[in-house]
C-alpha positions in Angstrom: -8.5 35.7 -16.8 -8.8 32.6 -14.5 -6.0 29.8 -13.4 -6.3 26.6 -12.5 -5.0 25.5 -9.5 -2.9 22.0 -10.1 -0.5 20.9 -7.6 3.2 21.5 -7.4 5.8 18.8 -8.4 6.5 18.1 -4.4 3.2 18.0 -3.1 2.6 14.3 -4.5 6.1 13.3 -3.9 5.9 14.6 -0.5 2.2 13.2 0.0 3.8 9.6 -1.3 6.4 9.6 1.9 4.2 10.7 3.9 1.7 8.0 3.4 4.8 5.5 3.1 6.0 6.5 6.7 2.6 5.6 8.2 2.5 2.5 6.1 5.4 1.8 7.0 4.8 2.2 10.8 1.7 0.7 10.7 2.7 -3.2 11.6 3.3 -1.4 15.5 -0.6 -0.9 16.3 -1.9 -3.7 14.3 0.3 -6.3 16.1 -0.6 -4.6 19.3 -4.3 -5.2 18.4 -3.3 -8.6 17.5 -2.0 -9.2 20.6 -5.8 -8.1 22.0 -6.8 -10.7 20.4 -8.6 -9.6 17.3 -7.7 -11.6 14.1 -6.5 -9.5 11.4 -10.1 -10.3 8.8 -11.9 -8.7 11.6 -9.8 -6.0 12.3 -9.7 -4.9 8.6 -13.6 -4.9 8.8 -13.9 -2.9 12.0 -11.6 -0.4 11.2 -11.9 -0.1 7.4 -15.6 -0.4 8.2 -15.7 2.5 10.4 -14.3 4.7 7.9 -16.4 3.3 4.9 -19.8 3.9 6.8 -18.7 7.8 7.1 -17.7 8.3 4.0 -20.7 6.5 2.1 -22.6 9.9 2.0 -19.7 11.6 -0.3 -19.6 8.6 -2.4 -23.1 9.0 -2.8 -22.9 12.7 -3.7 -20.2 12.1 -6.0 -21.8 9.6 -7.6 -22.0 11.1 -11.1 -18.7 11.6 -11.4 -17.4 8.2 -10.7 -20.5 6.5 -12.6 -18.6 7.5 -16.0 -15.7 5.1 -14.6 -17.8 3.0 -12.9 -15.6 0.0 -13.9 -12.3 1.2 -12.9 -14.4 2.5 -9.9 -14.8 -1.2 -8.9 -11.7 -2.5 -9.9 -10.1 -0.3 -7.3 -12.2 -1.6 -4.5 -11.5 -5.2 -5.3 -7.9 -5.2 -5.9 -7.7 -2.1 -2.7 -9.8 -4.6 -0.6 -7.6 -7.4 -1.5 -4.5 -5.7 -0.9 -5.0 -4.1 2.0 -6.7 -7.0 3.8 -4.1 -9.4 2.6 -1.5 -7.3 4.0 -2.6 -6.4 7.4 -3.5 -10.5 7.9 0.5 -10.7 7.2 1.9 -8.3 8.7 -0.3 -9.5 12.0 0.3 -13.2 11.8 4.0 -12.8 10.3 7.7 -11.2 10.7 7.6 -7.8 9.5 10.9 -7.7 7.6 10.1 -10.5 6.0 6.3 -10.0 5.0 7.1 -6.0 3.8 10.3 -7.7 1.7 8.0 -10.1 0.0 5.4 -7.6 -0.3 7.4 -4.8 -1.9 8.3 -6.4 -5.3 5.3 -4.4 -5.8 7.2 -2.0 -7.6 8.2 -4.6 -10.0 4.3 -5.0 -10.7 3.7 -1.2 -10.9 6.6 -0.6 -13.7 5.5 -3.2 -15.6 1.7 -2.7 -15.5 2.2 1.1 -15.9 4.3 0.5 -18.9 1.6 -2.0 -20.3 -1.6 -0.3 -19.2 -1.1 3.3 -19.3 1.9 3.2 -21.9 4.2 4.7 -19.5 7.9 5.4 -21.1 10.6 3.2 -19.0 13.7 5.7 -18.9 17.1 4.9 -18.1 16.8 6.4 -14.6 13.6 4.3 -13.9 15.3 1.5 -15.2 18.3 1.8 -12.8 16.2 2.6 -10.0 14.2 -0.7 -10.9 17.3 -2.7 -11.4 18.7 -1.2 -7.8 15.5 -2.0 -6.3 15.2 -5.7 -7.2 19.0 -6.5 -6.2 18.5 -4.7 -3.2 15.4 -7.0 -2.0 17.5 -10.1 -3.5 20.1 -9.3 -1.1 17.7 -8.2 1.8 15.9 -12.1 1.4 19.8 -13.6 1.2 20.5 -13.9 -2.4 20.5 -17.5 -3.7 18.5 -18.9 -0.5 15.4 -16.6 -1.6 14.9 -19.3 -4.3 15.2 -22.1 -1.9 13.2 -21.4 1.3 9.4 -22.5 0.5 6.6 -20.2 0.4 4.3 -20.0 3.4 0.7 -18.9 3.0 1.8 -15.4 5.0 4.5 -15.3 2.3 2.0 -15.5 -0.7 -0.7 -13.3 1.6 2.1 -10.0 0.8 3.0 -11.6 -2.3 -0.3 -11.3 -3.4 -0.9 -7.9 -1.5 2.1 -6.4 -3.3 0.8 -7.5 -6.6 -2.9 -5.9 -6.0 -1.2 -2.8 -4.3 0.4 -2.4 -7.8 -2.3 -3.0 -9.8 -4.3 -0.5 -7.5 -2.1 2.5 -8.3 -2.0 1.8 -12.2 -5.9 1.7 -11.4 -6.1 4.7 -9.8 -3.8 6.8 -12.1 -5.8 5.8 -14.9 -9.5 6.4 -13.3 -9.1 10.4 -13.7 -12.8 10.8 -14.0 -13.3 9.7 -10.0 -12.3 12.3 -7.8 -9.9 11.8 -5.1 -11.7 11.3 -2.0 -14.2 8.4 -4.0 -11.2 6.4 -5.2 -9.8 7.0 -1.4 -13.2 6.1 -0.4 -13.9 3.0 -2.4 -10.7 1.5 -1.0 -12.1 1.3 2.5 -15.3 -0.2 1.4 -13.5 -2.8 -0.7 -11.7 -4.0 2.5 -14.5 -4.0 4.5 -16.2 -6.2 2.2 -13.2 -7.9 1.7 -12.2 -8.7 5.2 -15.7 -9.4 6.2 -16.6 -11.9 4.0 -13.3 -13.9 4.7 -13.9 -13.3 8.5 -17.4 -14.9 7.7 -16.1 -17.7 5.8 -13.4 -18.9 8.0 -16.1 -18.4 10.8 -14.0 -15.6 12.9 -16.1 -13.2 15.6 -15.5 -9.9 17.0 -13.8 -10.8 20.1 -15.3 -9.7 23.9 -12.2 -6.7 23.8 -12.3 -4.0 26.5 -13.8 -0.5 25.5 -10.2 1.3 25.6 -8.9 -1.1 23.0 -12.4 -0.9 20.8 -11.7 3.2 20.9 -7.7 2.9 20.1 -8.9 0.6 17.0 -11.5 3.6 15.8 -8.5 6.3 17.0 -6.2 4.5 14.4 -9.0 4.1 11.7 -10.1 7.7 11.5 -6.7 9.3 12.0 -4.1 7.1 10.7 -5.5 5.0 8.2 -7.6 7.4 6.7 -4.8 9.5 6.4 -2.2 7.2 5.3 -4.7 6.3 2.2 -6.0 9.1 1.6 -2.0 10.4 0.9 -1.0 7.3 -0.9 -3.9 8.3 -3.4 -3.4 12.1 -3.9 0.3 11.0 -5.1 -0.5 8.4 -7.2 -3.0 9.9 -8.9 -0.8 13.1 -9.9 2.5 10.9 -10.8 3.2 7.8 -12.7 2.0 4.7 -11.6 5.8 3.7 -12.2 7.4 6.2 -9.8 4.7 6.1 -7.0 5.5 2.5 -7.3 9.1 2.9 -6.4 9.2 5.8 -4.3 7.1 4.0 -2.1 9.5 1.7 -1.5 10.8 3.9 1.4 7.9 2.0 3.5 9.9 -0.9 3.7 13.0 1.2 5.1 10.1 2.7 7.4 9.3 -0.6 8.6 12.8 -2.8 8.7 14.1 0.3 10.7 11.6 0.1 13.2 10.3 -3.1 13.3 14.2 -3.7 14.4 14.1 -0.4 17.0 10.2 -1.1 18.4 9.9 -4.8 17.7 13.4 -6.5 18.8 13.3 -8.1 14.9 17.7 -7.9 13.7 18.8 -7.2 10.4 22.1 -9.2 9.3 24.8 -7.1 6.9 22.9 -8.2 3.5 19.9 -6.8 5.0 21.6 -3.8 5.4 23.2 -3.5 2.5 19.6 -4.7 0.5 17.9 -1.5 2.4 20.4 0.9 1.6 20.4 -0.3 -2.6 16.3 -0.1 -1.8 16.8 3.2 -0.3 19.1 4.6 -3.2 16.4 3.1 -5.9 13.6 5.3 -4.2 16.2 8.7 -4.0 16.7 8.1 -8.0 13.4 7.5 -9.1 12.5 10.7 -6.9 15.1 12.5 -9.7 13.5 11.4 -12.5 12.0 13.6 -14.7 8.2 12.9 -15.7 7.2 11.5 -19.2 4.4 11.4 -21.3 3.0 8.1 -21.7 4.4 6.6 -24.9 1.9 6.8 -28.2 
């Protein structure tokens, strides 16, 4: 008699915050690279790049496996390409607090597109912790002024980043045919192709940088980008798009919280209060019990 090895009901959740943390972190070396003087297209190429290039000989040996959802397979490089790429330009051009606030009504996206693509059940506890999550980033972008105050084009970069982010996870969950490391995979290569044709486009080039920065950039690609992904992906494929979505969420505590300790930024008391609903939205979704998708 044999078992099958599946994994426990903390190892995603725990893989999810783990990937959230260095999400969340993640605006401190990319604005540090930004300050370098390399443009966020091309840093998204470099780094994504680097990873990509490695990892193109397991995508190759696994290529039988995602060929049967070759579809989905692409669909999660585009919308991970866009995502990604659109985020990093933000969060390098923009004010963190305000970029990762526009950028997480993702979770709003990934209730609603797990509900409509995989036919995910929306309990009463998701529904709260939705509910608790949109007043909270209400509050955190100052109620009634949110609707007010024009959209820049960093705004609708993590508007837009949020939305494919979203989309990615529902994409993911569903495409259970790929194994892990090709959708984690896939995602790099999608940025890189991404990024690079923007970078082209707009006319950007690598910039004459000094060899220590060049080997902190492929440091951060290899350690904490690969890892970062690669743990955002093993928990959303083994949990509902809907509760990766909002558990996730604690990447914008991650990043307020710092971004306020390592980058000077202040929070005002609705920005407080909009982090601590955010906060309480992720701890209830994390108590939800998982559902079968509705029939």
């Amino acid at each position: 008699m044999t078992t099958q090895h599946t994994p426990s009901a903390a190892a995603p959740v725990l893989a999810l915050l783990t990937g959230a943390l260095l999400w969340g972190l993640a605006w401190w070396p990319l604005k540090y690279f930004g300050s370098a003087g390399i443009s966020g297209n091309l840093m998204v190429s470099v780094s994504y790049g680097l990873v990509a290039i490695l990892g193109l000989p397991v995508l190759w040996r696994q290529r039988r496996q995602w060929q049967r959802q070759a579809g989905l397979f692409l669909l999660i490089a585009v919308l991970g390409g866009w995502a990604n790429t659109s985020l990093v330009n933000a969060l390098m051009s923009g004010n963190v607090v305000r970029v990762m606030l526009l950028f997480y009504m993702a979770p709003v996206w990934g209730v609603l597109a797990g509900r409509l693509f995989l036919g995910e059940h929306i309990s009463l506890h998701r529904g709260a912790a939705l509910a608790l999550a949109l007043v909270g980033a209400f509050v955190l972008l100052g109620g009634q002024a949110a609707f007010i105050t024009p959209l820049s084009p960093i705004d609708m970069m993590a508007l837009s980043a949020g939305l494919a982010f979203a989309l990615t996870n529902v994409t993911t969950r569903a495409a259970h045919a790929i194994p892990l490391a090709s959708k984690t995979l896939v995602i790099f290569l999608g940025c890189t192709v991404t990024a690079t044709t923007a970078a082209l486009t707009i006319g950007q080039t690598l910039p004459a940088l000094p060899a220590s920065v060049w080997g902190l950039i492929g440091l951060f690609s290899l350690t904490w980008l690969a890892l970062a992904t690669l743990a955002t992906q093993y928990g959303v494929t083994h949990m509902q798009a809907g509760r990766a979505s909002v558990l996730l969420i604690l990447e914008l505590v991650a990043a307020v919280i710092s971004a306020m300790l390592i980058g000077g930024e202040t929070l005002r008391p609705q920005e407080w209060i909009g982090g601590a609903l955010i906060a309480c939205a992720a701890l209830l979704e994390a108590r939800t019990p998982q559902l079968l998708p509705a029939r």
